[in-house]
C-alpha positions, -999 to 999 in steps of 0.1 A, spaced: 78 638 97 63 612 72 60 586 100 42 607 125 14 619 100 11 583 92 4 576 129 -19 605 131 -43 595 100 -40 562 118 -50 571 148 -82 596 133 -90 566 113 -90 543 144 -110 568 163 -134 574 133 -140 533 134 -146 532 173 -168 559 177 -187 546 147 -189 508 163 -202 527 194 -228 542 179 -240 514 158 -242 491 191 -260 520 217 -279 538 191 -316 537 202 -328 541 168 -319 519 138 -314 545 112 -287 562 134 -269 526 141 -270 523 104 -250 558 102 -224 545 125 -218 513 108 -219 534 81 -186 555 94 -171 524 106 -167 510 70 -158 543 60 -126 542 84 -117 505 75 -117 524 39 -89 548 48 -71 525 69 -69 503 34 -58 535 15 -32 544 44 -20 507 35 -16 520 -1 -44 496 -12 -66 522 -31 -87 489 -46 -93 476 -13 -104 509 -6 -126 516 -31 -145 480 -31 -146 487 4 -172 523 -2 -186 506 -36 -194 471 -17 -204 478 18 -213 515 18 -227 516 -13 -247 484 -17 -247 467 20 -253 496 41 -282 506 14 -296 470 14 -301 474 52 -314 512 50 -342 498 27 -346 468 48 -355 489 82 -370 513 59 -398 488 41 -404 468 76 -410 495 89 -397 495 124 -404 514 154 -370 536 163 -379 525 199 -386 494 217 -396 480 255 -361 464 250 -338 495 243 -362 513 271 -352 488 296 -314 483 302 -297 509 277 -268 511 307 -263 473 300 -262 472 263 -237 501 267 -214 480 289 -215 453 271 -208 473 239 -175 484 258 -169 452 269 -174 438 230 -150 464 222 -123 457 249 -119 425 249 -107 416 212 -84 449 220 -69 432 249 -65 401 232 -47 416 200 -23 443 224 -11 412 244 -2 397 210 15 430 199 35 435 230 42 396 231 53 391 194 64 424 184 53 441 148 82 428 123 67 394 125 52 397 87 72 403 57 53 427 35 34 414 6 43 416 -27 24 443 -46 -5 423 -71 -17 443 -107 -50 446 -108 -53 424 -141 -36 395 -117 -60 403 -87 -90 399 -114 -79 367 -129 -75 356 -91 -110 361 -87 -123 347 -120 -98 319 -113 -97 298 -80 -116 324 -62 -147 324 -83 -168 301 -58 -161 325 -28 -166 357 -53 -202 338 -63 -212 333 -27 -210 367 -18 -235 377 -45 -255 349 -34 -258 364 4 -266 399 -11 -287 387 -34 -308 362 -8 -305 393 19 -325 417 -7 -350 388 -11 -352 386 25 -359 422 23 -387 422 0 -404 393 18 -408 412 44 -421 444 32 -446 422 13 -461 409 44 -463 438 61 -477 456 32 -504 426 30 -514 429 66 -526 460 60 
């Protein structure tokens, strides 16, 4: 009984992160992408908490709903883009198949993996405290922890560049 509501919050979660990854590639306008990149990330979230990795899970909504998802909300928000173009007007049956095909092909690829090596390859992980995950990051994972701050920080620069040209053009 266990098992099989597993499987079914995996399966709502896998659908919840599809139809979101559609959405974000054939949305017309960018606010609406945002929102399905936004319920992408939210899926990835509750596929780490059916993992049993509430941390993952909650760094996953603090990080990249809460600040990246915002960072590029503000960002189409100050430049100030026009929810339709000449380009999404033109082929939006193209960037649809294309979307599917972006979608298929890395499925493909990782059922033929699946089916060829079976799912017992991978011993499970030992469980990590998080006092031992945060000395792991202020320890040999500081540089890669420091980047990432770097890109959000330099991507919110990015931002503001913008929106202070377009605010000087006018």
């Amino acid at each position: 009984m266990e098992q099989s509501l597993a499987k079914i919050v995996f399966y709502a979660y896998t659908a919840v992160i599809g139809v979101g990854a559609v959405m974000a590639v054939t949305e017309r306008g960018l606010v609406r992408s945002l929102v399905g990149l936004i319920a992408t990330m939210f899926g990835v979230a509750g596929l780490y908490l059916l993992m049993a990795a509430p941390f993952m899970a909650f760094m996953q909504i603090l990080i990249y709903i809460g600040g990246v998802s915002v960072l590029i909300f503000f960002s189409i928000m100050l430049t100030h883009a026009a929810p339709t173009g000449d380009e999404a007007k033109r082929r939006p049956l193209r960037k649809r198949i294309n979307a599917i095909f972006a979608m298929l092909v890395p499925a493909a690829v990782l059922t033929v993996g699946i089916v060829k090596h079976g799912t017992s390859g991978f011993e499970r992980p030992e469980a990590v405290s998080l006092p031992d995950l945060g000395m792991g990051l202020m320890g040999p994972y500081l540089l890669a922890f420091e980047l990432i701050s770097v890109v959000l920080f330099v991507a919110m620069a990015g931002a503001v560049m913008l929106a202070w040209r377009q605010w000087g053009r006018k």
